[in-house]
N, C-alpha and C positions, 0 to 999 in steps of 0.2 A: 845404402843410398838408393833416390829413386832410378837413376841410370844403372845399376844391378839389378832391375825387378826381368823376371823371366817374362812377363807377358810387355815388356820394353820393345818396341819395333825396330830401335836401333840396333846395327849390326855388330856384334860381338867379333872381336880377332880371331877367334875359334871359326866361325861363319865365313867367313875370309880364305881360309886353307882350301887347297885343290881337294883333300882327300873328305872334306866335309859337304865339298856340292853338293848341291840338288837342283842345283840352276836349267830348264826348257836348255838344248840347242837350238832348236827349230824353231818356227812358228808354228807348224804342227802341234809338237808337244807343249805350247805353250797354251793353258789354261786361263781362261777369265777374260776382260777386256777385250769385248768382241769385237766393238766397235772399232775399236784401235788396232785391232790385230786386223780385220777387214782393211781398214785403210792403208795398213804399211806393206800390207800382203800385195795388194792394186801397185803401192807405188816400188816396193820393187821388183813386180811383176813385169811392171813397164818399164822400167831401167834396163833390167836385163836381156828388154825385147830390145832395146836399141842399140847400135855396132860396138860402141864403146862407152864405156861409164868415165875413162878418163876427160871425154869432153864435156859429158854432164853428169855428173855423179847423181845419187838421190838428195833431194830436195834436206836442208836444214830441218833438224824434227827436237822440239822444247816437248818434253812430259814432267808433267806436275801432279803432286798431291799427295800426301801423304805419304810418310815413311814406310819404307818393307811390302809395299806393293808389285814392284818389279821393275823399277825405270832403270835400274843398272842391269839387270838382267835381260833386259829386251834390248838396250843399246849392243850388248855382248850376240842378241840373238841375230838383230840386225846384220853383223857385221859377219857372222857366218854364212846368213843365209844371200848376202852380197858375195861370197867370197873373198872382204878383203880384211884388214889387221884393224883394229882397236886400240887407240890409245886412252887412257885412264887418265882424266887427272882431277883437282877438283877448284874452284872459285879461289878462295883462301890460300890456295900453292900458286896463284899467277898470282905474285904479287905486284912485279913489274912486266912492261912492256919487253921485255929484254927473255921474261919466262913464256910467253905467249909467241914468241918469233924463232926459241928452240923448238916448243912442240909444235907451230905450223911446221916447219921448215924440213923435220923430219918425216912427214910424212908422205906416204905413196900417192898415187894418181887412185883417187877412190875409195880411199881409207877413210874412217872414221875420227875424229876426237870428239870423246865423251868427257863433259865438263860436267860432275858433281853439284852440289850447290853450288850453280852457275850465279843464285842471285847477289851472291857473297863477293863476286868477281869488283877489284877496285875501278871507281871509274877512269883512272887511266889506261888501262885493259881493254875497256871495253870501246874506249875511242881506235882503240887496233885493231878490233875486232871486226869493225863495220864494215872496212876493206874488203879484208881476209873472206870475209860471206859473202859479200856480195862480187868484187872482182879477183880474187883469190891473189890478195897482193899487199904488202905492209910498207907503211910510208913511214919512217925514221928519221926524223930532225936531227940532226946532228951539228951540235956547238952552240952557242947562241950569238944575238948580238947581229953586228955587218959579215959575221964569218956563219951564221948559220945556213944550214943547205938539209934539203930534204931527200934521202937517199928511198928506192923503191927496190923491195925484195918481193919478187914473185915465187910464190907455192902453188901448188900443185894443186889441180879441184880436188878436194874435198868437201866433208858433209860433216856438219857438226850437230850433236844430239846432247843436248842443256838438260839436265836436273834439276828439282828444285823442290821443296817442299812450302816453297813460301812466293807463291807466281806474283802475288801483290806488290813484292819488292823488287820486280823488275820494270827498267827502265823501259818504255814505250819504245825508243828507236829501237831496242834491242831485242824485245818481242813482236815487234813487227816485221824482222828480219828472218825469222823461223816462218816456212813453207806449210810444216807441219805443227798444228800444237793441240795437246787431247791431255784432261787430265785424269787420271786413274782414281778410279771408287774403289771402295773398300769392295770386299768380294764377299757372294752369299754363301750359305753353306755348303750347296752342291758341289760348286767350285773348287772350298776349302779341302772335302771328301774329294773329288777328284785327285787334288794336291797330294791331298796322303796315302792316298792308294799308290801312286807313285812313288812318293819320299820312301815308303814302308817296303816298295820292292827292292828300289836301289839299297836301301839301310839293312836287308836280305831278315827283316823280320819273323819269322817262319808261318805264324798266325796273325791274323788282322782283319778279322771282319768287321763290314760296314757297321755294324751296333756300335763296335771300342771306337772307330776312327770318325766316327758321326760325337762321340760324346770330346773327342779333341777337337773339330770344326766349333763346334757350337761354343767354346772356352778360346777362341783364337782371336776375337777382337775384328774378324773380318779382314785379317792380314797372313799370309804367307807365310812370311817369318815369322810370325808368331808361332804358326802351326807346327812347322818342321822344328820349331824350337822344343817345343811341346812334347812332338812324338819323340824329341831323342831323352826327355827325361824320363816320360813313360818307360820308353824300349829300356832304361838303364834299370829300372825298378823293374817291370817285370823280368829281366836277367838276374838281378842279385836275389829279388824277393819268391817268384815264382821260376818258372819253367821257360821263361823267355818269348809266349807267346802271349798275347793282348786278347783281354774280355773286358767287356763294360764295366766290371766291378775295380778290372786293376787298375783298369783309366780313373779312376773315380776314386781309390787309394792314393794314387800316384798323384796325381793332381789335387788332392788333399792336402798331401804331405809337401807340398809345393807351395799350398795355401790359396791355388786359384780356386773360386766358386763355379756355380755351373753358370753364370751369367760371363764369366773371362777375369771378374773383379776378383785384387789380388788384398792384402792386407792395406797396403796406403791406398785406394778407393774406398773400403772398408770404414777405413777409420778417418779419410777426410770428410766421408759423406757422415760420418756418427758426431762429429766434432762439430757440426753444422746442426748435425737433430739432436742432439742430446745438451751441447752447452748453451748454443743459441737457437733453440726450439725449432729449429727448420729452417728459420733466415726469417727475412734476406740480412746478408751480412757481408759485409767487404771483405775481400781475398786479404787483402795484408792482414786483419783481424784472423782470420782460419789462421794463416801463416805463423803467425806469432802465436796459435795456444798450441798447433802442433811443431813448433819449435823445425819449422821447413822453410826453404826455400820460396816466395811466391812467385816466381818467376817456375819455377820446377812445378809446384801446383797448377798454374796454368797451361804451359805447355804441353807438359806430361801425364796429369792426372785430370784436368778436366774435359780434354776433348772426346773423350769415348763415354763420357760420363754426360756430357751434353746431346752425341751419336743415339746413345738409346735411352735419353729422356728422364732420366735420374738426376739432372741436375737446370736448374733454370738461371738466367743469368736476366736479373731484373733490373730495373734503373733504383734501386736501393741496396744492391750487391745481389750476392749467392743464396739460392734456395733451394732446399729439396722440392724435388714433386712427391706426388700420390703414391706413383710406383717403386720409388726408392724410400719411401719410409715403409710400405709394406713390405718390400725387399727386406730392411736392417730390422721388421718387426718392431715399429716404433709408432707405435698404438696411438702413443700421447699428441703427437703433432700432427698438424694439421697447416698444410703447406697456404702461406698465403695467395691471398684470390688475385695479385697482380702477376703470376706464374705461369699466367696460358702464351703459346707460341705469340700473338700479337704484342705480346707487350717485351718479350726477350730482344736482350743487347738497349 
């Protein structure tokens, strides 16, 4: 299935485990997004400088964008480098106003909740919410009718830090309630090499030169998780197969054998982008159509195998459907097609 594919940005339960961290503490050790690391570094700089966080905590902070970037791991970094607890939770688990008034209620003077797919949150939720941010207090109706009465429970300041991969589907009042909001780009190579030079200490690799761990970056999709996902198939192949240390040749075995190419594309990009050159000569063609002669999901096609295939320009989305570009038929080596002239960026979507 395409939620099995190794280069998937989603987090696996396996990724989840203490003993499989690789997650920054710090902002220090946190790599990429400088912008955003700047700015949270200022604002809890300044928290810190003032007598007490219980009177004003740091400012509400929304990060958006993309999966396996790091917004759960910065919310965690955050919360360290405040010194105070993190609660976890995600959109879809408040389902009622009754789930949102347990985890305000438990929380400390300064503490954190980190909301997940916050844009998932119902909007009964989110009418509790507006309070809760802005006066640190939840207003509960209780009964209906001539007996109804509106009871007020106050909590404690806190600072709440929203996730999301999908910022379009949040309501306006509710993103204008966040102080803070930044959303994370995919990261360049450098970065990615930075990432593994670290994952590869902590994972006590014994050899890793920058050649092996530059040809993992360059297959990672510009994601994080992908990388660290990456180096632990590597590290498991160079143990069974070799001597347990990384060279360019074994990355490049390993990730063979994995079936990622050196561009990150796995078999279902492969064979969504050949289904489009080879049956319907390059496009343009409607996704339901792809969908139905590779016997997939279009909802799966979209979500999960066009956006990186749109990122680096192998795929064009025209007002007639799906086409290949120039670059992704010389990629699959598809001589014959010749992508149609309505496929330059002006005419995409």
């Amino acid at each position: 299935m395409a939620t099995d594919r190794i280069i998937s940005p989603a987090e696996t339960p396996e990724e989840q485990r203490p003993n499989w961290a690789l997650r920054p503490e710090t902002l220090g050790e946190y790599v990429g997004q400088r912008e955003l690391i700047e700015r949270i570094s200022i604002a809890v700089e300044a928290v810190s400088a003032r007598t007490t966080t219980a009177d004003e905590p740091l400012e509400h902070v929304l990060l958006h964008g993309p999966p396996g970037l790091g917004k759960t791991t910065l919310a965690h970094v955050i919360g360290k480098e405040m010194g105070t607890k993190v609660y976890t939770t995600s959109g879809p688990a408040l389902a009622r106003g009754t789930d949102l008034v347990a985890a305000l209620t438990r929380l400390e003077a300064g503490d954190i909740l980190f909301i997940d797919e916050i844009h998932r949150l119902p909007v009964a939720v989110e009418e509790f919410i507006y309070p809760a941010m802005e006066d640190f207090k939840i207003d509960i109706c209780l009964d209906t009718g001539l007996n109804a009465r509106t009871v007020e429970i106050r909590c404690k300041p806190f600072t709440l830090i929203g996730a999301t991969t999908r910022a379009g589907l949040l309501s306006a009042p509710l993103r204008s309630r966040f102080g803070l909001s930044h959303h994370l780009r995919y990261y360049d190579a450098d970065d990615l090499l930075s990432i593994l030079r670290r994952s590869a200490m902590l994972m006590h690799i014994p050899s890793s030169p920058d050649a092996a761990l530059s040809r993992i970056a360059e297959r990672s999709r510009g994601t994080p998780r992908i990388a660290n996902r990456l180096l632990r198939r590597v590290r498991d192949f160079a143990v069974v197969r070799h001597d347990g240390g990384l060279t360019a040749s074994i990355v490049d075995d390993a990730l063979a054998l994995e079936g990622v190419d050196e561009l990150g594309l796995d078999e279902l990009d492969r064979s969504y982008l050949r289904t489009i050159g080879t049956t319907y000569n390059g496009g343009p063609v409607g996704l339901e159509t792809v969908a139905a002669t590779m016997n997939e999901d279009a909802g799966t096609l979209e979500d999960v195998v066009e956006p990186f295939l749109l990122q680096i320009g192998f795929l064009a989305r025209t007002r007639r459907g799906r086409a290949l570009t120039r670059a992704s038929a010389d990629h699959l080596g598809l001589a014959h097609v010749t992508p149609p002239s309505d496929t330059s960026p002006a005419s995409l979507f």
